[in-house]
Backbone as CSV, one residue per row, in Angstrom:
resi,resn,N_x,N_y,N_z,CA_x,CA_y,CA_z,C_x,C_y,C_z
1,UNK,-42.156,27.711,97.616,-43.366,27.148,98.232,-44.393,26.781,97.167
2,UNK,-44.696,27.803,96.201,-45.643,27.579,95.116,-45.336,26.238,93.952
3,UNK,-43.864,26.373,93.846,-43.524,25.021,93.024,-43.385,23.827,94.067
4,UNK,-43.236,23.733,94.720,-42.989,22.529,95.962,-44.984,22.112,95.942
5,UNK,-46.017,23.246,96.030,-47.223,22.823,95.805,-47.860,21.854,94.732
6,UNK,-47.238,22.607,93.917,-47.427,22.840,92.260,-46.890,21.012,92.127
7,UNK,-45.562,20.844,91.977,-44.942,19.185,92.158,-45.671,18.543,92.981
8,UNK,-46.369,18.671,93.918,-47.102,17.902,94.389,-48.316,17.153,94.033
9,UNK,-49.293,18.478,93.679,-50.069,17.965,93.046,-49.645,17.516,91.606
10,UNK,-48.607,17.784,91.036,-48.436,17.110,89.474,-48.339,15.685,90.182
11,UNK,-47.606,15.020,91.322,-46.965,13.979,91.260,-47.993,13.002,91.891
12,UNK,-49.168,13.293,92.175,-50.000,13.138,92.309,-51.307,12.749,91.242
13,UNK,-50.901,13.339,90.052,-52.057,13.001,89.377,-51.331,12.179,88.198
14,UNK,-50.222,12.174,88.652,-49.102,10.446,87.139,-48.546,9.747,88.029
15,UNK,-48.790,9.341,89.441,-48.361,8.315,90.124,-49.663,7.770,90.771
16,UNK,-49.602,6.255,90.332,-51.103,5.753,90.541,-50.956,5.625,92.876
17,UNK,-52.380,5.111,93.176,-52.556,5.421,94.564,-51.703,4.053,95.000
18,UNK,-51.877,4.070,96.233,-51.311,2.917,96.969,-52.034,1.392,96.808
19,UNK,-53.013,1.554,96.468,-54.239,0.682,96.228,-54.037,0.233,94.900
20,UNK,-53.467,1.067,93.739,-53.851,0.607,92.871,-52.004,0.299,91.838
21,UNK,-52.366,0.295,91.116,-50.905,0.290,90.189,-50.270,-1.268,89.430
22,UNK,-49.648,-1.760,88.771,-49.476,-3.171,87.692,-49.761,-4.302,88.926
23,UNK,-49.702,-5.196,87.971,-49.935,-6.513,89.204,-48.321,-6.416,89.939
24,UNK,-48.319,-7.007,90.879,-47.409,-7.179,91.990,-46.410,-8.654,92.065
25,UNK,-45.539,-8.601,91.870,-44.804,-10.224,91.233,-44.381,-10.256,92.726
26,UNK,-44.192,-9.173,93.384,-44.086,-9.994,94.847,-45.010,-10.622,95.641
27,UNK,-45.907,-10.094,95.502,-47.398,-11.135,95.598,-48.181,-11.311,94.679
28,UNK,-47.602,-12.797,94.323,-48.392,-13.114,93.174,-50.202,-13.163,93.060
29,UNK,-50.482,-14.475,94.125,-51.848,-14.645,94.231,-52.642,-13.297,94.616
30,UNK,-52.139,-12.897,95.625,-53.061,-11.680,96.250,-53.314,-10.566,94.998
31,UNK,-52.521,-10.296,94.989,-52.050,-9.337,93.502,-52.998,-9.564,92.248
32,UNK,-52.817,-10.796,92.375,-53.544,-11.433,90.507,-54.974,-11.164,90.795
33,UNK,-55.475,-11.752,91.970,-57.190,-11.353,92.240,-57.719,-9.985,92.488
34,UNK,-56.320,-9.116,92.728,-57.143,-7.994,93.239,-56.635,-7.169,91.758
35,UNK,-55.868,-7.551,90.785,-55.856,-7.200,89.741,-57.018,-7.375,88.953
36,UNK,-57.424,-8.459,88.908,-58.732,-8.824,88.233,-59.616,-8.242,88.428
37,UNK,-59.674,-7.916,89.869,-61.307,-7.400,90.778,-61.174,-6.081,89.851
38,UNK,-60.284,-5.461,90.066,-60.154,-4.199,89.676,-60.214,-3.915,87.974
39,UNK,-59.806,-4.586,87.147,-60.015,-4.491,85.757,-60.980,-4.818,85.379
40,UNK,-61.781,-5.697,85.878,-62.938,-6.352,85.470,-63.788,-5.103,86.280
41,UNK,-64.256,-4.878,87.194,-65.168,-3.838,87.994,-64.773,-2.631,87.613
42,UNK,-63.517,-2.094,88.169,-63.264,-0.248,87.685,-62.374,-0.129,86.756
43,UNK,-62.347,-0.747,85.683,-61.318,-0.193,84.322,-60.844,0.772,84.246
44,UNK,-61.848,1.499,84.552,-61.295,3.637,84.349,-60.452,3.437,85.160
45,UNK,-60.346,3.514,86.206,-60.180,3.596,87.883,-58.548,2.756,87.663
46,UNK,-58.636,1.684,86.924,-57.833,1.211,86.805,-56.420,0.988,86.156
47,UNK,-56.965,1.862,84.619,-56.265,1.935,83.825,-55.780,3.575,83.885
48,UNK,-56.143,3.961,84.685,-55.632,5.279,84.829,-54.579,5.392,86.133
49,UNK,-54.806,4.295,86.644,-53.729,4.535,87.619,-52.321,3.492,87.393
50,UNK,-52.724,3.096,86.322,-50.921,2.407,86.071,-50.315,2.937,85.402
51,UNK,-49.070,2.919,85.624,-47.785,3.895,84.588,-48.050,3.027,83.308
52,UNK,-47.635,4.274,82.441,-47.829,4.239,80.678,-46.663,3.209,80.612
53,UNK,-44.932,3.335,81.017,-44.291,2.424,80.874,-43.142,2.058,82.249
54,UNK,-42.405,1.374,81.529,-41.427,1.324,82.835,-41.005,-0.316,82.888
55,UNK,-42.251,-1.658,82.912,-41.817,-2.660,82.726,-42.846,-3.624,82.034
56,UNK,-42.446,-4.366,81.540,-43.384,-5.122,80.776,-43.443,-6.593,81.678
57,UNK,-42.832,-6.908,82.126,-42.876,-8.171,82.869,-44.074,-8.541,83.552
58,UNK,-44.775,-7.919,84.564,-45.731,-8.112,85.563,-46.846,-7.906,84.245
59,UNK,-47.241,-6.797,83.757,-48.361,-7.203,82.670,-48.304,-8.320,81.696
60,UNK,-47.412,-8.745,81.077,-47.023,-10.017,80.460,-47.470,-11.185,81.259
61,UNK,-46.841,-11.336,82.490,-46.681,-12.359,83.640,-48.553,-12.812,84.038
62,UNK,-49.225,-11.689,84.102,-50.326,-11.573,84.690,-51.183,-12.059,83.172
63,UNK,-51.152,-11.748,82.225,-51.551,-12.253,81.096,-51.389,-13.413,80.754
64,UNK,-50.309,-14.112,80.635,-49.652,-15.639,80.618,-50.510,-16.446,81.618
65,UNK,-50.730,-15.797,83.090,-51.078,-16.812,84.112,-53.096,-16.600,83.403
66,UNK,-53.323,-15.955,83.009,-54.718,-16.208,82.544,-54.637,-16.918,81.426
67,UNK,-54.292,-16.942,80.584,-53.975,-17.422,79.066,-53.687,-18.713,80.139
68,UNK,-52.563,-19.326,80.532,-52.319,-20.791,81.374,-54.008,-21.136,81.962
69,UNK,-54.213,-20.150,82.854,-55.803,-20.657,83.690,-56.927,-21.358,82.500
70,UNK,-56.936,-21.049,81.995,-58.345,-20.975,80.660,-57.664,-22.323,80.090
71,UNK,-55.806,-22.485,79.599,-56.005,-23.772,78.817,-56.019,-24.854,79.544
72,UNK,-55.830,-24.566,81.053,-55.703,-26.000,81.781,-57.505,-26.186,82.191
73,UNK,-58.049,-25.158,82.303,-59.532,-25.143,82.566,-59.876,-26.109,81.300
74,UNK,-60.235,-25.190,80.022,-60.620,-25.649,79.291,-59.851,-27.253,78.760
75,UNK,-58.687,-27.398,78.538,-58.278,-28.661,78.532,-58.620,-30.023,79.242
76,UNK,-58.722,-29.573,80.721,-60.192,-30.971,81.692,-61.374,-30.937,80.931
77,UNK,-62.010,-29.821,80.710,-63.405,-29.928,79.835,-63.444,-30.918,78.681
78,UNK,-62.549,-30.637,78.103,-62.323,-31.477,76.776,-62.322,-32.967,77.200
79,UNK,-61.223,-33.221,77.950,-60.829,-34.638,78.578,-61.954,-35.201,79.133
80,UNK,-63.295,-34.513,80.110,-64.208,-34.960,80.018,-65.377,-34.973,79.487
81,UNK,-65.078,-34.407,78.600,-66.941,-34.255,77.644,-66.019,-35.032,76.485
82,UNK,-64.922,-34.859,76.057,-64.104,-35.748,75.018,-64.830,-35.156,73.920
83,UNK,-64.978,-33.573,74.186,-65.092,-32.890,72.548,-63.808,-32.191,72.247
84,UNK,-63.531,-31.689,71.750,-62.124,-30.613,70.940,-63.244,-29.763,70.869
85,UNK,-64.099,-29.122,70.455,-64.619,-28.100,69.845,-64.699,-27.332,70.997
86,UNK,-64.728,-27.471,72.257,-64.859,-27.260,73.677,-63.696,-26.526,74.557
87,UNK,-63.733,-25.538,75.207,-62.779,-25.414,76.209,-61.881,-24.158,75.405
88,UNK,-62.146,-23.186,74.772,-61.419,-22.078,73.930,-60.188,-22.565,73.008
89,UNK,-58.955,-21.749,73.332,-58.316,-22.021,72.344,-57.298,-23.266,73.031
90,UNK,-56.840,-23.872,71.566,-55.818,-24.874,71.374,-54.514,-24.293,71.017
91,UNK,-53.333,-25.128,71.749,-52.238,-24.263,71.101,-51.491,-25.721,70.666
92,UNK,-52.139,-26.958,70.902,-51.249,-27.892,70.227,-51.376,-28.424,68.889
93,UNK,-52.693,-27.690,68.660,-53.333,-27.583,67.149,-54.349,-28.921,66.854
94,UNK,-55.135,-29.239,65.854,-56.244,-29.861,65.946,-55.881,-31.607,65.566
95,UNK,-56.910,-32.249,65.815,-56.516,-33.660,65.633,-57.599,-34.516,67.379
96,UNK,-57.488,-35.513,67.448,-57.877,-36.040,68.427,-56.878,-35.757,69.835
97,UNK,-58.181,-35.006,70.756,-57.564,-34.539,71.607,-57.479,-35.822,73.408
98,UNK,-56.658,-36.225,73.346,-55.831,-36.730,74.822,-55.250,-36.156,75.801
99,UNK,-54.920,-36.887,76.611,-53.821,-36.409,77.816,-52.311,-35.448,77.341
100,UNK,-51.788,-36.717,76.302,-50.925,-35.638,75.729,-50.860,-34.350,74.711
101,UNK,-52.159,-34.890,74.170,-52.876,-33.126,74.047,-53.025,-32.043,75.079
102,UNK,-53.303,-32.290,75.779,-53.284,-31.445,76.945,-52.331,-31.059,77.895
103,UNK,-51.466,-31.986,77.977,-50.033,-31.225,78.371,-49.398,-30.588,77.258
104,UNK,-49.360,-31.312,76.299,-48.792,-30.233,75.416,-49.471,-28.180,75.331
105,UNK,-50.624,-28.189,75.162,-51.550,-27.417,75.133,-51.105,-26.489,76.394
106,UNK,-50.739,-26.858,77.784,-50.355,-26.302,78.896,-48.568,-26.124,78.483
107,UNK,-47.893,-26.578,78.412,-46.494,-26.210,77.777,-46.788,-25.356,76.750
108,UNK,-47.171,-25.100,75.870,-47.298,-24.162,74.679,-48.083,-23.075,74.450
109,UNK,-48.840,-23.219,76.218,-49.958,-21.832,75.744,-48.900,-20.597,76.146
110,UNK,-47.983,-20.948,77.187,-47.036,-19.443,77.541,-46.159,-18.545,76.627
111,UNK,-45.853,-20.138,75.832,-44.936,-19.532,74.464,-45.958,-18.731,73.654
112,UNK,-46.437,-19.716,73.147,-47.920,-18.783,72.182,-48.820,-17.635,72.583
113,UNK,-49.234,-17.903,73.913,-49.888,-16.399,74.085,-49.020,-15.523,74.508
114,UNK,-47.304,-15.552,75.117,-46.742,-14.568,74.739,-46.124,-13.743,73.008
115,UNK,-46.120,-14.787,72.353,-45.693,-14.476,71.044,-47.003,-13.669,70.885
116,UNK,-48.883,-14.005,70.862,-49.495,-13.623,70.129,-49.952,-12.130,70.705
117,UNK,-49.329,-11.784,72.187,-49.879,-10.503,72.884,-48.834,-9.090,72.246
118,UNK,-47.438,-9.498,72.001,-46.526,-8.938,70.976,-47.195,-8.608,70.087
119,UNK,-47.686,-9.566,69.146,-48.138,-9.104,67.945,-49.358,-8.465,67.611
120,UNK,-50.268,-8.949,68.851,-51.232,-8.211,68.991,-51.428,-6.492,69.459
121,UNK,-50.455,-6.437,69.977,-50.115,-5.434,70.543,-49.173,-4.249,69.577
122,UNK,-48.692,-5.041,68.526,-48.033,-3.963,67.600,-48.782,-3.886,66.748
123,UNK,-49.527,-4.980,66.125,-51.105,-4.156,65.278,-51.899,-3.259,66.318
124,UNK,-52.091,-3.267,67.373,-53.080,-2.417,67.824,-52.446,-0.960,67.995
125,UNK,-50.958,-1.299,67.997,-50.207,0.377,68.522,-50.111,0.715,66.831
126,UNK,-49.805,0.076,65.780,-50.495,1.067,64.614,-51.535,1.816,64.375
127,UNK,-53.019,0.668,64.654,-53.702,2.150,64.675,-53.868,2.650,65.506
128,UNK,-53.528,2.435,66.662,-53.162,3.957,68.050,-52.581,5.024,67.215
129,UNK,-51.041,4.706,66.110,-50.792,5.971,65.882,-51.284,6.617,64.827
130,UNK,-52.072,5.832,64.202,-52.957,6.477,62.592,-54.221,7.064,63.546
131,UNK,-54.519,6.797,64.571,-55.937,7.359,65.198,-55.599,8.435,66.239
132,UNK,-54.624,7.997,66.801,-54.863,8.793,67.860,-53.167,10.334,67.654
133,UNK,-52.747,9.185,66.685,-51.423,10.419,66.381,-50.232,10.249,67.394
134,UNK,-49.127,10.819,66.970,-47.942,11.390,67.770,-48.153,11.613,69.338
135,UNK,-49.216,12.073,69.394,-48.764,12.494,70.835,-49.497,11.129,71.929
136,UNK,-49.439,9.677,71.692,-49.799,8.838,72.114,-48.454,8.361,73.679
137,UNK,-48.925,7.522,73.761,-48.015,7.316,75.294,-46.784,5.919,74.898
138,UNK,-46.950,5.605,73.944,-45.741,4.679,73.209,-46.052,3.390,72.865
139,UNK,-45.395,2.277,72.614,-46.406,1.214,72.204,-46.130,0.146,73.590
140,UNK,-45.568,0.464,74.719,-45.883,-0.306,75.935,-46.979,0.631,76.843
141,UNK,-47.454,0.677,76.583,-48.571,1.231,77.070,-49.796,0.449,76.171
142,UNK,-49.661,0.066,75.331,-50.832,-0.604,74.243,-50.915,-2.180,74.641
143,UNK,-49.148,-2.213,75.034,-49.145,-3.774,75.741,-49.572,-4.062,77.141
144,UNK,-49.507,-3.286,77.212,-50.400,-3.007,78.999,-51.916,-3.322,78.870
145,UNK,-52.688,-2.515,77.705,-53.817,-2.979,78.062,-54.339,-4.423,77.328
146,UNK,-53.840,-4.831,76.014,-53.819,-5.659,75.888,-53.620,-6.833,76.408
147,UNK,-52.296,-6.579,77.462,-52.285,-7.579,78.550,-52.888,-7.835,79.533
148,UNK,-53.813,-7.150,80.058,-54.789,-7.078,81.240,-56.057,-6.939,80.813
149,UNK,-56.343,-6.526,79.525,-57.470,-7.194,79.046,-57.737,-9.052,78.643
150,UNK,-56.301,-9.793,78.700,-56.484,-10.826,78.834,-57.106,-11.210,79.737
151,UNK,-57.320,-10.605,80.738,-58.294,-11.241,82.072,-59.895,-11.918,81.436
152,UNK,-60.283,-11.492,80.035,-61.267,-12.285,79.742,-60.702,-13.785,79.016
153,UNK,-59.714,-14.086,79.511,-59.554,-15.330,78.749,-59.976,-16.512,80.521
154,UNK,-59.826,-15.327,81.245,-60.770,-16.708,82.268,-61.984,-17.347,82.390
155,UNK,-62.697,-16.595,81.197,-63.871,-16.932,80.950,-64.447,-17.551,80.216
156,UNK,-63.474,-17.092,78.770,-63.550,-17.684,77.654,-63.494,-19.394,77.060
157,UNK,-63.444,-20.861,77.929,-63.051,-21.474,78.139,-64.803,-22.215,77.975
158,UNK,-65.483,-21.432,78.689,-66.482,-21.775,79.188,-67.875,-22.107,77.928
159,UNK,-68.253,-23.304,77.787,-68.939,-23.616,76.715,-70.234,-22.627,76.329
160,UNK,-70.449,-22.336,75.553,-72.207,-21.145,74.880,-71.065,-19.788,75.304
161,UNK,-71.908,-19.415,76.927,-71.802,-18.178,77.352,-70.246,-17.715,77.821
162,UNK,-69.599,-18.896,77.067,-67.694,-17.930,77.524,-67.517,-16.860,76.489
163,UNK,-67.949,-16.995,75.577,-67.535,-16.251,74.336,-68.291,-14.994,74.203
164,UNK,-69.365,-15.109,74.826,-70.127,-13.940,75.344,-69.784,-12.964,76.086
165,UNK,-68.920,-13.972,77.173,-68.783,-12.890,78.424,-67.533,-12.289,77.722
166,UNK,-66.835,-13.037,77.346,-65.198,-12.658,76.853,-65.343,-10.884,75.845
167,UNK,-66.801,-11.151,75.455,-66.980,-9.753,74.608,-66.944,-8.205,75.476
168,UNK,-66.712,-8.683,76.600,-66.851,-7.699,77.193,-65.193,-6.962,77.690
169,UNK,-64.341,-7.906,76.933,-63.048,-7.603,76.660,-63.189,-6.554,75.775
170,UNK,-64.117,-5.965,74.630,-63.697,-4.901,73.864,-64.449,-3.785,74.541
171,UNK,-64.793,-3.800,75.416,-65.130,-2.493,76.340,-63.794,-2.254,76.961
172,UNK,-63.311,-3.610,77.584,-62.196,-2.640,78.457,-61.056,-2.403,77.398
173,UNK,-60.628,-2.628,76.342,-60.384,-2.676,75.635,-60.117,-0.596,74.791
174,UNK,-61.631,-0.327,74.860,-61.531,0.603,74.554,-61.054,1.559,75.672
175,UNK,-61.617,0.981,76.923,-61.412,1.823,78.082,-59.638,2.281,78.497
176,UNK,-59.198,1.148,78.111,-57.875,0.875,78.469,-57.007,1.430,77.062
177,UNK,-57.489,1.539,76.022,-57.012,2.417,75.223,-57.196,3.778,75.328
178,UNK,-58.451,4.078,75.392,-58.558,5.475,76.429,-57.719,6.303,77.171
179,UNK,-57.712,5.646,78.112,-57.275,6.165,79.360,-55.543,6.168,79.575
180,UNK,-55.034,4.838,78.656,-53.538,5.091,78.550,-53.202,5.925,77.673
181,UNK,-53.617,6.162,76.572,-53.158,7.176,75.141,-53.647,8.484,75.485
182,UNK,-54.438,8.829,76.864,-55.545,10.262,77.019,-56.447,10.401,75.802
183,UNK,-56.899,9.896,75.101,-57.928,9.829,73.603,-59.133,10.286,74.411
184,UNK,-59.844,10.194,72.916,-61.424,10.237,73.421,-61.828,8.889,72.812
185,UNK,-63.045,8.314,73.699,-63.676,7.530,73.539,-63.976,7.000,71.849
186,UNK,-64.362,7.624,71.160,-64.355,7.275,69.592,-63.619,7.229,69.135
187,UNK,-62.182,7.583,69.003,-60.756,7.133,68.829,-60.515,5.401,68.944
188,UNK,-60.751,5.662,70.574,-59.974,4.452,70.873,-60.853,3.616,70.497
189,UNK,-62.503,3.804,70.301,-62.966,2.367,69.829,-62.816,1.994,68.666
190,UNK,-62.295,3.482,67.721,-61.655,3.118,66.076,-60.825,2.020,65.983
191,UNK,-59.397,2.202,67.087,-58.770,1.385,67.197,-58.783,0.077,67.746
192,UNK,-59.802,-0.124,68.342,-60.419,-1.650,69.041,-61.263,-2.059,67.601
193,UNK,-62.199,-1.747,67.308,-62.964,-2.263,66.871,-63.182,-2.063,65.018
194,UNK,-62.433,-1.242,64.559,-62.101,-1.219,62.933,-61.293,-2.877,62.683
195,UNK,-60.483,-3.020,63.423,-60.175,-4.921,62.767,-61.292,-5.808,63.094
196,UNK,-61.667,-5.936,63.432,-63.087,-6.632,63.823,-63.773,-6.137,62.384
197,UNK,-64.096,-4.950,62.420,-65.054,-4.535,61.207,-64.501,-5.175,59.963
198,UNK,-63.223,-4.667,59.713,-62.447,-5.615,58.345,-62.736,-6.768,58.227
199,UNK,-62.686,-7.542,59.485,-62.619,-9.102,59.168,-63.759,-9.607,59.075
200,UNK,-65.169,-9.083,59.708,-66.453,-9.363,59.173,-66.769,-8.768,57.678
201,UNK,-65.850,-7.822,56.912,-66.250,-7.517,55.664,-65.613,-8.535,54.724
202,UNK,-64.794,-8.533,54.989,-63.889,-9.843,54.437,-64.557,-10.930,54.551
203,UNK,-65.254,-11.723,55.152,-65.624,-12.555,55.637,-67.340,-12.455,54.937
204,UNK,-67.692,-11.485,55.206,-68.938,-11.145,54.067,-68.795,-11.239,52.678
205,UNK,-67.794,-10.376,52.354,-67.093,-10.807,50.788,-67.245,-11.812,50.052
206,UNK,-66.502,-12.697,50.934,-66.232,-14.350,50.577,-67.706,-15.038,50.928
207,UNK,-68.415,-14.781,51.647,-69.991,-15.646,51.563,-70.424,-15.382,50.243
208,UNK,-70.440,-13.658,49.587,-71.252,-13.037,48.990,-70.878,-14.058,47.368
209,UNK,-69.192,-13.554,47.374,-68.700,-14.280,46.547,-69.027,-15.794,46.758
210,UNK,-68.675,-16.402,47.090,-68.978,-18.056,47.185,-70.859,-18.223,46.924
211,UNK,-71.385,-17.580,47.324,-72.783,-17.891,47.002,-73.457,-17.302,45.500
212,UNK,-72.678,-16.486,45.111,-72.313,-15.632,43.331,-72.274,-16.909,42.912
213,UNK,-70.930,-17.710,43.302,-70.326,-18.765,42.271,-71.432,-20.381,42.570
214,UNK,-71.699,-20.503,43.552,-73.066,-21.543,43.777,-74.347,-21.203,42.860
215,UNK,-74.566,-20.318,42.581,-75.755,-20.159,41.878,-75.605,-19.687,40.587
216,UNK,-74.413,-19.148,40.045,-73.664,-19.641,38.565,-73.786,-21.226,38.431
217,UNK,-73.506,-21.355,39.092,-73.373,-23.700,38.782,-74.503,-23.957,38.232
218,UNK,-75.630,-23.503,39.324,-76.937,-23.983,39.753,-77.629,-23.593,38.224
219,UNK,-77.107,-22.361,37.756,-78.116,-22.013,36.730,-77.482,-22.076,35.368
C-alpha cells in the first residue's frame, strides 16, 4: 500500500499534466498556439512539465514552423518596403533581394534553422556540462529548450522593436535551462549568457584595437 502511494506520487511529479507536455504533431495548429501561449506566459510551468527526453521531432517540428513563420513574414516585408536590411534573418544570403529571393529564403530556412538549432544546442549542452556538471538531464533536453525558445523568432522579423522583444528569449532561455537540468538560476544564466559576454569582449577588443591602429596613422 505504502509503495503503490509512494509510485504515485513519484509518477506524478516526472509526468507532465494533461494540459501541458511537447507540442502535439497530432494537432498541429491547436497545439502550436497553445504551445506558444504557454512558453511565452508560464515558462516555469512549462518547462517543467515536459519530459527531459524521449523525442526530438515535435520540438524540432515546432521550432522549424517558427523559424518558416518569421522568414515568410519577414520576406513580404522586404518585397514591400524593398529593403534587405529588414525582416530578420536571410538564409539565401545577401545581394538584391526579389521574389526569387524569397522563395529561396522559405526553402532554405528549414534546412538551416534545423542545422543551426543542432549546433546551437551542442554549444549550449557544453557549458550545461562545465556549469552545471554530470548530473545534468542529457543534451536532448538542451534541444528542447532551445527549440521552444525559438518561439521568439515570431517576433523577431519585426522592424526597431523585433529584436527587442526577441531578447526576451534569454529569459526563457535561462528558465528553460533551469528547470530541465534542475540547476539554480545562476548556473543556467552562466550558460545562456557567458557566449554573449565573449562575443561582446571580442567585439570590444577589435574596436579597441582598430581605434589603437587609427590613431597610430593619425599621429
Amino acid at each position: 500500500m505504502f509503495y503503490s502511494e509512494r509510485s504515485t506520487k513519484m509518477s506524478a511529479t516526472t509526468s507532465p499534466g494533461p494540459s501541458g507536455g511537447d507540442y502535439d504533431l497530432s494537432n498541429p495548429v491547436g497545439s502550436f498556439t497553445d504551445v506558444v501561449r504557454r512558453v511565452v506566459t508560464r515558462p516555469v510551468e512549462f518547462f517543467s512539465s515536459i519530459p527531459r527526453r524521449g523525442n526530438y521531432l515535435a520540438p524540432l517540428l515546432f521550432a522549424l514552423i517558427c523559424i518558416e513563420i518569421s522568414t515568410i513574414l519577414g520576406g513580404l516585408l522586404r518585397l514591400a518596403w524593398h529593403a534587405q536590411t529588414m525582416g530578420g534573418l536571410r538564409f539565401e544570403g545577401a545581394g538584391r533581394y526579389g521574389f526569387g529571393s524569397f522563395v529561396a529564403d522559405v526553402i532554405l530556412a528549414p534546412v538551416g534553422g534545423a542545422i543551426g538549432l543542432f549546433i546551437l544546442a551542442a554549444i549550449a549542452h557544453l557549458l550545461v556540462m562545465l556549469f552545471v556538471g554530470g548530473g545534468n538531464s542529457g543534451y536532448e533536453s538542451t534541444f528542447r529548450v532551445v527549440s521552444y525558445v525559438s518561439v521568439t523568432s515570431l517576433v523577431n522579423w519585426i522592424p526597431l522593436i523585433g529584436g527587442l522583444l526577441a531578447l526576451y528569449g534569454l529569459y526563457l532561455a535561462v528558465v528553460g535551462i533551469r528547470e530541465m537540468h534542475a540547476t539554480t538560476t545562476g548556473r543556467a544564466a552562466l550558460v545562456v549568457l557567458l557566449p554573449i559576454g565573449l562575443i561582446l569582449l571580442v567585439v570590444l577588443i577589435l574596436v579597441v584595437v582598430a581605434g589603437a591602429v587609427i590613431l597610430s596613422r593619425l599621429t
